[in-house]
VEXDREN-2710 file (C-alpha; in Angstrom, 1 decimal):
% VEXDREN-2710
k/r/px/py/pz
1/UNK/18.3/66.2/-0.1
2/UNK/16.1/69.6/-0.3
3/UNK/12.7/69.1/0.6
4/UNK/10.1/68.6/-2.7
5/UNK/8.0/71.8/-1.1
6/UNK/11.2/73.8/-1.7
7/UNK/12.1/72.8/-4.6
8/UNK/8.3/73.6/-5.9
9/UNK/8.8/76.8/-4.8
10/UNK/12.1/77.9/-6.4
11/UNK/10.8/76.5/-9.7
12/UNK/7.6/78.7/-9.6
13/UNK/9.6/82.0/-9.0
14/UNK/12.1/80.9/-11.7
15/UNK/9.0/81.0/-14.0
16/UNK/8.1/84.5/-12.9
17/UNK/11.2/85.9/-13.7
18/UNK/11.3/84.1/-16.8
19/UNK/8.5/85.4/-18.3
20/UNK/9.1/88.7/-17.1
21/UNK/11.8/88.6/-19.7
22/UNK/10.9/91.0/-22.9
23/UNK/12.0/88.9/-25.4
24/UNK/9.3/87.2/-27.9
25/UNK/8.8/83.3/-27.4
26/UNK/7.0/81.6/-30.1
27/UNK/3.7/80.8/-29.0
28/UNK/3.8/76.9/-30.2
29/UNK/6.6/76.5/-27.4
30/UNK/4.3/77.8/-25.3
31/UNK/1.6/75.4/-25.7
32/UNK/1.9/72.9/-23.8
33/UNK/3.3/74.6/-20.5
34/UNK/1.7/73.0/-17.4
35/UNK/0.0/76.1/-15.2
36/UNK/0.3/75.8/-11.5
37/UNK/-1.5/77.6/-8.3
38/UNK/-3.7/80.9/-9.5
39/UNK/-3.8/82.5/-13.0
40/UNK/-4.9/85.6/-14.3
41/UNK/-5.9/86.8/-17.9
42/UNK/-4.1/89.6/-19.3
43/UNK/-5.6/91.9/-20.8
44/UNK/-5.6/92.8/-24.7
45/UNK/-4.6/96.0/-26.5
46/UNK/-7.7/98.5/-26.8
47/UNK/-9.8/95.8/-25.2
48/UNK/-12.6/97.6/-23.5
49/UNK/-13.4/96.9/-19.7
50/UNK/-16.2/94.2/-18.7
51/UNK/-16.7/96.0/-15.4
52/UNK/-15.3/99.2/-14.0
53/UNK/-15.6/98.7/-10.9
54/UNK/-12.6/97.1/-9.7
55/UNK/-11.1/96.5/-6.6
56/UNK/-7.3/95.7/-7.0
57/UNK/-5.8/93.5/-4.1
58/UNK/-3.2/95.9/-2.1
59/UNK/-0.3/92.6/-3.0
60/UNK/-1.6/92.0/-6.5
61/UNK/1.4/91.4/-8.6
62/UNK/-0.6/92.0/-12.4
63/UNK/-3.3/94.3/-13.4
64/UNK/-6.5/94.9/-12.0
65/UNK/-9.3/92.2/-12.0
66/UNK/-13.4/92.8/-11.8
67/UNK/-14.9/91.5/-9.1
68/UNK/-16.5/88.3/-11.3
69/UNK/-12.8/87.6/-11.9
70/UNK/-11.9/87.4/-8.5
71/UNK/-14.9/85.5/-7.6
72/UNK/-13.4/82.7/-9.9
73/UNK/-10.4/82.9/-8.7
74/UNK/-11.6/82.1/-5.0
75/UNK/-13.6/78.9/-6.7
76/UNK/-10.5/78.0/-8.4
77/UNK/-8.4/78.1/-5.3
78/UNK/-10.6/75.8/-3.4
79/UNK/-9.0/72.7/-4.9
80/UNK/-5.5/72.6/-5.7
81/UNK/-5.0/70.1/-8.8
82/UNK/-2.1/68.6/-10.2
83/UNK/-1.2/70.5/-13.3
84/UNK/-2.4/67.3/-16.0
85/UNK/-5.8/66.9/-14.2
86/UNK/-8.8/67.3/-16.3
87/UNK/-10.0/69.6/-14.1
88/UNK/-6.9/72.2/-15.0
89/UNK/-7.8/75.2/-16.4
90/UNK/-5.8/76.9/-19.4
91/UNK/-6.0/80.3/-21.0
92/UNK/-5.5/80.0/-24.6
93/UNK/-5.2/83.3/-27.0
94/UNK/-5.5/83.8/-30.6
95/UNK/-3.7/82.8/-32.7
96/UNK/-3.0/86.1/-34.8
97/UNK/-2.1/88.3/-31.8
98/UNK/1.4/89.2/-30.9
99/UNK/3.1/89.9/-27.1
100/UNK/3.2/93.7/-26.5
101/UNK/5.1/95.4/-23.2
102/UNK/2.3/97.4/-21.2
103/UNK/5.0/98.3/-19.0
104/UNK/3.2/97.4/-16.1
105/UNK/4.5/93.8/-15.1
106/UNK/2.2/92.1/-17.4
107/UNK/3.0/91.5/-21.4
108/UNK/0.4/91.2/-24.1
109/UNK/0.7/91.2/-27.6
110/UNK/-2.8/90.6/-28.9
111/UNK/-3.0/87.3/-27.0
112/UNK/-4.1/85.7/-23.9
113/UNK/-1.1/83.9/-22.0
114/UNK/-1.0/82.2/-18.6
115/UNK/1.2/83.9/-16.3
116/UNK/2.9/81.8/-13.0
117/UNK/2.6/83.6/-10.4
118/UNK/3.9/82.4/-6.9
119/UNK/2.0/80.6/-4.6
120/UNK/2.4/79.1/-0.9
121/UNK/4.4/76.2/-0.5
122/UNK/2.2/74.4/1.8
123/UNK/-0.3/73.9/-1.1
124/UNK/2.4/72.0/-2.9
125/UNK/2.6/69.2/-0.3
126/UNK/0.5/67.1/-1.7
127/UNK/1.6/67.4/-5.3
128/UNK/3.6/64.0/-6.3
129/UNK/7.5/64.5/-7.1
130/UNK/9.1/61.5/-8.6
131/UNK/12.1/60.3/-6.1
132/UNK/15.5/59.9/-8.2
133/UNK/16.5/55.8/-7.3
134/UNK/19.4/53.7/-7.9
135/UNK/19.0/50.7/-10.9
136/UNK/19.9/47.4/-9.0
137/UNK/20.1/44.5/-11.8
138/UNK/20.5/42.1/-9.1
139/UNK/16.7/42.8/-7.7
140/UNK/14.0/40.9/-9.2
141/UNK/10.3/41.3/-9.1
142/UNK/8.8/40.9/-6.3
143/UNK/6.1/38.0/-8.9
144/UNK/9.4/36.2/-9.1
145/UNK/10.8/36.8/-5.8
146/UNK/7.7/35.7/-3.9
147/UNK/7.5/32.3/-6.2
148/UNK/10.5/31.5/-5.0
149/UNK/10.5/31.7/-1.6
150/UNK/7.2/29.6/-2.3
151/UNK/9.3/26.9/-3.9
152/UNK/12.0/27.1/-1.2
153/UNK/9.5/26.7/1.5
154/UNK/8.3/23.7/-0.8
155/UNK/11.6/21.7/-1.1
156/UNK/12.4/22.7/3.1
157/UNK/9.4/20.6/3.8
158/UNK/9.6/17.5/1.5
159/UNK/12.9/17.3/2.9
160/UNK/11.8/17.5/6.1
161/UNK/9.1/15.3/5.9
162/UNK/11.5/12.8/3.8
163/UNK/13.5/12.1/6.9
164/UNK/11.0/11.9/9.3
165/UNK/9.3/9.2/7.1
166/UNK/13.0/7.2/6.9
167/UNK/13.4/8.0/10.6
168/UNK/10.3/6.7/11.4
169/UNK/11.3/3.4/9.2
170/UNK/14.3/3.2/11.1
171/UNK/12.6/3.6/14.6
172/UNK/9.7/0.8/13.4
173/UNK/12.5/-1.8/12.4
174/UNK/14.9/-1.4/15.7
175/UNK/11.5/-1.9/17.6
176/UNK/10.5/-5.3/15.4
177/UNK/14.3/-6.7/15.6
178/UNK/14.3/-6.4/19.5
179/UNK/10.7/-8.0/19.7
180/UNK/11.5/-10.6/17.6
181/UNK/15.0/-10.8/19.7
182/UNK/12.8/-11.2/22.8
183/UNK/10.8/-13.6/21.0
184/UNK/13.4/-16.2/19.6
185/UNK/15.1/-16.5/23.6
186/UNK/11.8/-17.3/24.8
187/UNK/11.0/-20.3/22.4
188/UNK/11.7/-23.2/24.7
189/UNK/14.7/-25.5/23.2
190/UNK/12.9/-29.1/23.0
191/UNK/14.2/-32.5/22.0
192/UNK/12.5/-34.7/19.0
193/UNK/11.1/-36.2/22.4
194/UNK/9.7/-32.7/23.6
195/UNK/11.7/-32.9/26.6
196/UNK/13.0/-29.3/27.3
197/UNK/17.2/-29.5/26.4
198/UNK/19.4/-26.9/27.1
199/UNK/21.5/-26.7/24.2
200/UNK/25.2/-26.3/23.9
201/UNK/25.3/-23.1/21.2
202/UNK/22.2/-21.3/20.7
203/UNK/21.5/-20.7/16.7
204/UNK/22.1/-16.8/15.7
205/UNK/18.9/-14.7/15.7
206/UNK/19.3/-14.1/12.0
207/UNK/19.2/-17.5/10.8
208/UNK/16.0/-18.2/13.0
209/UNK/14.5/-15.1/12.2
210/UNK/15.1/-16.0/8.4
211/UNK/13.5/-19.5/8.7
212/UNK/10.4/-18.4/10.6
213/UNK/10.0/-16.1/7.4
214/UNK/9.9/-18.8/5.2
215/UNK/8.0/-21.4/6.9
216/UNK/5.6/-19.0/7.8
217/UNK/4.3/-18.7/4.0
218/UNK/3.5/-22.4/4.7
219/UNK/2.2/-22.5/8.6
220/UNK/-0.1/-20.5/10.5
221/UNK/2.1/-17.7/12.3
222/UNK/0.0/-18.3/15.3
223/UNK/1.3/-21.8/15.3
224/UNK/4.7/-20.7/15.3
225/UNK/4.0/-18.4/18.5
226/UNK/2.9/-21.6/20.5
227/UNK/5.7/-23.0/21.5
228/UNK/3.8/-27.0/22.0
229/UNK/2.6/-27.0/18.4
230/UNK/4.1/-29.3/16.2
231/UNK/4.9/-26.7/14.1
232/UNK/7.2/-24.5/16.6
233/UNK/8.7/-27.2/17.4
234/UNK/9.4/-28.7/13.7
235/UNK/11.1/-24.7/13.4
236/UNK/13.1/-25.3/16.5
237/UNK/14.8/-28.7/15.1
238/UNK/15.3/-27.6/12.0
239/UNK/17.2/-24.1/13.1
240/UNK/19.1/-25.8/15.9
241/UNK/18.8/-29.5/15.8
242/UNK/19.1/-30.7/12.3
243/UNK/22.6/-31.9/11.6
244/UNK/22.4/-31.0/7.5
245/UNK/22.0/-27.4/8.8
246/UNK/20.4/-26.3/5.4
247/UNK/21.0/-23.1/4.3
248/UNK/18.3/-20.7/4.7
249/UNK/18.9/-18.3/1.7
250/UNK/19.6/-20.7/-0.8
251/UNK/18.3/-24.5/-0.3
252/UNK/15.2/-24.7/-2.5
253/UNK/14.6/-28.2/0.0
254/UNK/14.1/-26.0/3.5
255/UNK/10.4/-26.4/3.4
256/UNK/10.4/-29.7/2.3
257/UNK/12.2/-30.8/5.1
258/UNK/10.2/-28.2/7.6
259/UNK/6.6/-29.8/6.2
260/UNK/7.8/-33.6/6.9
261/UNK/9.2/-32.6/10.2
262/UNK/5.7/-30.6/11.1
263/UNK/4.0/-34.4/9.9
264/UNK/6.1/-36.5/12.8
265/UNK/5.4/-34.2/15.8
266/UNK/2.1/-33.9/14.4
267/UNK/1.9/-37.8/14.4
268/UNK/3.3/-38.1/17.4
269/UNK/0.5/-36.9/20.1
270/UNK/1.6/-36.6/23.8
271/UNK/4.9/-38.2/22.7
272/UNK/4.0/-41.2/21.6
273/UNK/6.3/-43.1/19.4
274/UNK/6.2/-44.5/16.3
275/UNK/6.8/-48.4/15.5
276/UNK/9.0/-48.3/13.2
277/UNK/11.7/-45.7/12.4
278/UNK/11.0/-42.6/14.6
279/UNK/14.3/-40.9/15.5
280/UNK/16.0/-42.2/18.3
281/UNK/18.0/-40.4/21.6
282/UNK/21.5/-41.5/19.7
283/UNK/23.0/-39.1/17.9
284/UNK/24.4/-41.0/15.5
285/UNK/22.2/-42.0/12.4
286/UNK/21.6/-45.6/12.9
287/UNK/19.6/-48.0/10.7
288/UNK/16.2/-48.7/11.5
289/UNK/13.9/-51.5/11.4
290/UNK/10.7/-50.7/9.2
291/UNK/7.2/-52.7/9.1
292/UNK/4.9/-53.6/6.2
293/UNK/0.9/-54.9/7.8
294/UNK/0.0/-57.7/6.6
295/UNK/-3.0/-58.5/8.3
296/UNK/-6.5/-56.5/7.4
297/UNK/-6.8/-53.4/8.9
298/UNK/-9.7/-54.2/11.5
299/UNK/-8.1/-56.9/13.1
300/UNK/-6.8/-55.8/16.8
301/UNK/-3.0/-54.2/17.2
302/UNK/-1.9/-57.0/19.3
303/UNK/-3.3/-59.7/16.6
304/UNK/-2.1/-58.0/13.6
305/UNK/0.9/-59.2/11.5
306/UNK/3.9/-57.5/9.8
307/UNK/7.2/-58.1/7.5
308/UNK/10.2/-56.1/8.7
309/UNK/11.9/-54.0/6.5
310/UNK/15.2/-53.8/7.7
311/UNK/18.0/-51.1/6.9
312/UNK/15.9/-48.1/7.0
313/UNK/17.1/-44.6/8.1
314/UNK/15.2/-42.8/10.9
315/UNK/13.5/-39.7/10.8
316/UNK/14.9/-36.4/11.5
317/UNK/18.5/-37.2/11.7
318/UNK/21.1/-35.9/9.4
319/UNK/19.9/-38.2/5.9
320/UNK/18.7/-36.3/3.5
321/UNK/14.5/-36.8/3.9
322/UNK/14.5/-38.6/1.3
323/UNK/15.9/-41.8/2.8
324/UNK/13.7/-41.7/5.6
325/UNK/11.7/-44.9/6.0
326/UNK/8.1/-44.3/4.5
327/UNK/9.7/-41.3/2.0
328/UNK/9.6/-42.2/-1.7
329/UNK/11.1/-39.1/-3.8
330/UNK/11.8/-38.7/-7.7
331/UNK/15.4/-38.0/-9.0
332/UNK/14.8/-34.6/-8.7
333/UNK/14.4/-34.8/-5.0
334/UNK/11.2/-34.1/-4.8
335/UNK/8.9/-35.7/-2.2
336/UNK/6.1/-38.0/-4.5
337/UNK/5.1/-40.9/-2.1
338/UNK/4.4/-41.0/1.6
339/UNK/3.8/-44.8/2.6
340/UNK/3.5/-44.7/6.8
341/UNK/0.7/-47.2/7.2
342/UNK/0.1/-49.7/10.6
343/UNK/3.0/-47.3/11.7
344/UNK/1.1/-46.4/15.2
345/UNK/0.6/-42.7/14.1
346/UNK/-1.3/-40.6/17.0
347/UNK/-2.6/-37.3/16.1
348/UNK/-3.7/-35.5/13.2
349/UNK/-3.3/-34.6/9.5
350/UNK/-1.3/-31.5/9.5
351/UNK/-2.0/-29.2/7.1
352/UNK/1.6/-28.6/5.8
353/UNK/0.2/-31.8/3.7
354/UNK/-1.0/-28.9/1.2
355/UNK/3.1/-28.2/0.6
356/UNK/3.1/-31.6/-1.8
357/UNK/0.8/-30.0/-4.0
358/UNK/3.3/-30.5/-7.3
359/UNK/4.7/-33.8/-6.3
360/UNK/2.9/-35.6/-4.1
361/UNK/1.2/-38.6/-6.0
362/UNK/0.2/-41.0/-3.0
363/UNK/-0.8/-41.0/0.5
364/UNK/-1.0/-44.1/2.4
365/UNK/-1.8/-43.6/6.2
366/UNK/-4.0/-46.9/7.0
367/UNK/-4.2/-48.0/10.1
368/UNK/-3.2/-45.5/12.8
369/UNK/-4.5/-43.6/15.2
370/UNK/-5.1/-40.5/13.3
371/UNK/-7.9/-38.3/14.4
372/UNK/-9.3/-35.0/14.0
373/UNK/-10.7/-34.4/10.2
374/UNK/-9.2/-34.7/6.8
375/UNK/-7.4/-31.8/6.1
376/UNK/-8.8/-29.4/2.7
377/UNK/-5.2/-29.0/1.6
378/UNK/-5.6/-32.6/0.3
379/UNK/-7.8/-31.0/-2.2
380/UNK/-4.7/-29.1/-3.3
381/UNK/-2.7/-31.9/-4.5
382/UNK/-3.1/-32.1/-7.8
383/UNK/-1.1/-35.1/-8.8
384/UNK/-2.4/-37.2/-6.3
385/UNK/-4.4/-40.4/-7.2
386/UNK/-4.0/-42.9/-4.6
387/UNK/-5.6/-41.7/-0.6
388/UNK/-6.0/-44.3/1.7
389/UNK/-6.3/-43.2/5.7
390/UNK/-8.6/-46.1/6.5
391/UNK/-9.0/-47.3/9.7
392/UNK/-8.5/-44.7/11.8
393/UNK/-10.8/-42.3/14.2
394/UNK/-11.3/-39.2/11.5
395/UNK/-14.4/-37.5/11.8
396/UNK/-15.7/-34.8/10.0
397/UNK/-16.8/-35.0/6.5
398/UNK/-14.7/-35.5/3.3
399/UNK/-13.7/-32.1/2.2
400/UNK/-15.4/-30.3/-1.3
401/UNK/-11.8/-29.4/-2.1
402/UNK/-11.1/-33.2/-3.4
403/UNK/-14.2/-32.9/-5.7
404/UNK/-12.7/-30.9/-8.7
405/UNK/-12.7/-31.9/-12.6
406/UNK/-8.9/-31.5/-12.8
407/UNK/-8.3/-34.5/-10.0
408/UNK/-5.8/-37.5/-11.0
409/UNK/-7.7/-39.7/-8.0
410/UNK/-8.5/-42.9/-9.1
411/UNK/-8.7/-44.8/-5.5
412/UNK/-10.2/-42.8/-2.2
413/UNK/-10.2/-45.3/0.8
414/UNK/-11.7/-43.6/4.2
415/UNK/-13.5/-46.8/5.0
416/UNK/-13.4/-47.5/9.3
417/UNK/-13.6/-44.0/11.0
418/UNK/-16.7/-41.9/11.6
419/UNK/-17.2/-39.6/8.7
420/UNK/-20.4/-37.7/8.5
421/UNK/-22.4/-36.0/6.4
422/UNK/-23.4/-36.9/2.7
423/UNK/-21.8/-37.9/-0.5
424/UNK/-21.4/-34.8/-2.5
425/UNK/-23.1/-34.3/-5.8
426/UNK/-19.5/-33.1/-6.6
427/UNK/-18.5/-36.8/-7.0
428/UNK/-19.9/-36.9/-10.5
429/UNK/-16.5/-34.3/-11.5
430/UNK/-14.1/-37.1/-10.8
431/UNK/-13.3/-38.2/-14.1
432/UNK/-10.6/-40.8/-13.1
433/UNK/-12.0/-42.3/-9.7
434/UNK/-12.5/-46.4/-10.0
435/UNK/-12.5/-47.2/-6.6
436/UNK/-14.5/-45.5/-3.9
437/UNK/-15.1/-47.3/-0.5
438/UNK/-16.5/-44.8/2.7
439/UNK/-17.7/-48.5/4.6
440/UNK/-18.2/-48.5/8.0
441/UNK/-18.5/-44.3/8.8
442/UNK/-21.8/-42.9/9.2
443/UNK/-22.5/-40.9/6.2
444/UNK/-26.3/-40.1/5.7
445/UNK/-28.7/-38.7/3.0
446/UNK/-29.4/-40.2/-0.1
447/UNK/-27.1/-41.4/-2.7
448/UNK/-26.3/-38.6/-5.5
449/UNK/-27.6/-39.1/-8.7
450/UNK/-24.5/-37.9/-10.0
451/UNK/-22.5/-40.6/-9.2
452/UNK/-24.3/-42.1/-12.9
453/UNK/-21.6/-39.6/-14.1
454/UNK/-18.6/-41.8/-12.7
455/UNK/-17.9/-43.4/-16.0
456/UNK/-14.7/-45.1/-14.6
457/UNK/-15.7/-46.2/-11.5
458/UNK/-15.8/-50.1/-10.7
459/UNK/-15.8/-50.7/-7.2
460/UNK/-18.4/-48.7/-5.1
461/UNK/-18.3/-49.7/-1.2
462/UNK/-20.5/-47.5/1.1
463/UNK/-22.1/-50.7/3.4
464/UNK/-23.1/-50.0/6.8
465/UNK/-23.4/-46.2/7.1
466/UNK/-26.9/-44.2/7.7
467/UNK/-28.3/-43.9/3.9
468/UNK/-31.3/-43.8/2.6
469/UNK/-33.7/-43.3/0.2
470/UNK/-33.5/-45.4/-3.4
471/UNK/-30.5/-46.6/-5.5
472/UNK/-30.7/-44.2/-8.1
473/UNK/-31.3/-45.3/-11.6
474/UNK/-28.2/-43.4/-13.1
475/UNK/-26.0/-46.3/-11.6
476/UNK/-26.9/-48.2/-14.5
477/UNK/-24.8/-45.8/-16.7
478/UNK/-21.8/-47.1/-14.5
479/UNK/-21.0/-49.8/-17.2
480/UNK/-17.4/-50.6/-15.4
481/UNK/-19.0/-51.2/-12.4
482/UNK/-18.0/-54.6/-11.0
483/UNK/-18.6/-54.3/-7.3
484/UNK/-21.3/-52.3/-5.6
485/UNK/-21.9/-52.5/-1.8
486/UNK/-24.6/-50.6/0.2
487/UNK/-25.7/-53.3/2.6
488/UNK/-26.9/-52.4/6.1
489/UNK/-28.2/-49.0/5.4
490/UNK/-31.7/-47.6/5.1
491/UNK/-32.4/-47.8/1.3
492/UNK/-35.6/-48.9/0.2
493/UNK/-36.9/-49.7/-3.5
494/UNK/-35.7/-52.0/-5.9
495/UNK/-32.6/-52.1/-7.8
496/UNK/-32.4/-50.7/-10.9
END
């Protein structure tokens, strides 16, 4: 391709020789012709001279210029400007005149007109030539080309990031599956006895692993990681022991099963056994004997009396629960009764009681050997109205939980253990209570003038505790009252 300089060049001496041609060109043509380097005016027909002296340049191409027009010149060749620059100077000439041949190089005919005259092509170098270029339909603007490359980038890193989160998901549930792997072999395999067994067939890691979900909605997971709680080892019978082999998934009566099995080796302290009905070493699912006290509840073990109740089915063999001895369900198979009193329990309320909270209706654990306190998840059962656990060694105090307006209890028996603390002012919300005997603990304060609010109530036994203080007048609002017995306290006053 020829350079631009060149090609400047062969323009401007194509213009020379053009406009040395003779022939007449319309002046309107010649209007808007761009001018380029140096130009000189020509000089009119009879026009006289604005200075005679002149000094022609030996090279000059045109006529003669003065010495002011020269000194122009110089200022105009100082800057080189493109040819539309507002700085560009054009001759213009009159209108009226007409282009005459002076035969010397230069035409005029009664007009001014801007000659081209050649100039060095080094002064074109920096005049701006437009480049011919290819059309490409295919390329887009760089706007759109650079947005999408931004959306590319965009879509290459949420990918990226998409599978590094799902690897890292991956990675966190291989690592949880071995743990829990490592866990399940080392939960020790223990007998209803809590003898360590070796069993024939261990139980697959996903059945265990399933049934520790569920159970622990109900128990304390730290429970379930000790592996001498009652309740890690009511999870180990029940995944490898338990002949029904209920289906995890799908058997609505799992937990059921898991909560009454948590209550025997909760009941069953330093492997103590119960006296009627615990599970035996046979494997087969023998009868058992059961036995009803007769006798009143503070009369020594050895002096008490009982009636057998024969053909009853141990606990924790392969009967449904619901025939164990003690266990009174509805048709629906739901758990409503638990009757185990004089039974030798040892050990404490678990509190997987709180599971019952829809069925459970009674609770009779008299005369045992229960200790610790009485569990708040009683407070939860809502349908229960019958609580007897007298005559045991529970301390503690009775739990706000069982105060609320929406209780069914009608008879709370904790009389013979060591309770502490007050009666609640709470007692007044129990709309339904008509027996209340907390005898023999050592509760202390005053009686609660709320209790006026007991409408029900007709037998009120709270003899030798610690109270003190008066008998408050509001019992005389208690017009059901038959019985009322707060001997060998420290009350003072009258009665009302």
């Amino acid at each position: 391709m020829p350079d631009k300089n060149e090609v400047a060049h062969e323009s401007i001496i194509e213009m020379d020789l053009w406009m040395d041609h003779e022939a007449e060109i319309p002046q309107d043509s010649l209007k808007n012709v761009p001018s380029y380097g140096t130009s000189r005016k020509v000089k009119r027909k009879n026009e006289p001279d604005e200075d005679d002296s002149v000094d022609e340049p030996p090279d000059a191409p045109g006529p003669v210029k003065s010495k002011k027009e020269r000194t122009a010149d110089k200022d105009d060749d100082s800057v080189d400007e493109p040819p539309d620059s507002p700085g560009h100077r054009r001759a213009s000439a009159p209108e009226s005149d007409l282009f005459t041949n002076n035969g010397g190089g230069t035409r005029t005919n009664n007009s001014d007109l801007v000659v081209a005259n050649m100039v060095d092509g080094s002064k074109m170098a920096n005049i701006p030539f437009a480049q011919p270029m290819e059309y490409d339909p295919d390329r887009k603007p760089k706007k759109i080309q650079r947005e999408r490359k931004r959306k590319t980038r965009f879509w290459v890193l949420t990918g990226l990031a998409g599978a590094l989160i799902v690897a890292l998901i991956i990675v966190i549930a291989v690592v949880v599956t071995s743990n829990r792997g490592e866990k399940d072999k080392n939960v020790p395999i223990t007998s209803i006895d809590g003898v360590a067994n070796v069993p024939t067939e261990a139980p697959t890691q996903s059945r265990f692993s399933c049934i520790a979900r569920r159970t622990a909605f109900l128990s304390d997971p730290s429970t379930l990681d000790d592996p001498a709680s009652p309740q890690s080892r009511a999870l180990w019978w029940i995944t490898n022991e338990d002949p029904l082999g209920l289906d995890c998934g799908t058997n609505q009566f799992l937990l059921q099963r898991y909560a009454l099995a948590v209550f025997y080796f909760s009941t069953t302290k330093d492997d103590s056994k119960w006296l009627g009905c615990g599970p035996t070493e046979e494997p087969t699912d023998t009868d058992c004997t059961g036995f009803q006290l007769l006798s009143n509840g503070n009369i020594p073990l050895k002096n008490r009396k009982y009636k057998e109740i024969p053909n009853q089915k141990q606990w924790l063999k392969g009967t449904n629960e619901c025939e164990w001895y003690g266990i009174l369900c509805q048709d629906e198979g739901l758990v409503v009764a638990i009757n185990l009193g004089g039974n030798n329990l040892k050990g404490m309320i678990p509190d997987e009681i709180g599971f019952f909270e829809n069925t459970v209706n009674e609770i009779q654990l008299s005369v045992n050997q229960l200790t610790g306190t009485i569990p708040s998840e009683i407070g939860l059962l809502s349908l229960l109205f019958f609580f007897d656990v007298s005559y045991n060694k529970l301390t503690g105090t009775i739990p706000e939980e069982i105060y609320h307006q929406e209780s069914d209890l009608d008879n709370i028996i904790v009389l013979g253990n060591m309770i502490s603390g007050t009666i609640s002012t709470r007692i007044g919300q129990l709309n339904n209570l008509k027996l209340f005997n907390g005898a023999r603990n050592i509760f202390d304060g005053t009686l609660p003038t709320q209790i006026g609010n007991v409408t029900p109530l007709v037998q009120l036994f709270l003899h030798e505790n610690k109270l003190s203080g008066s008998i408050p007048t509001e019992i005389g609002k208690l017009t059901d009252l038959s019985v009322l017995d707060v001997s060998d306290n420290a009350l003072n006053g009258t009665i009302p």
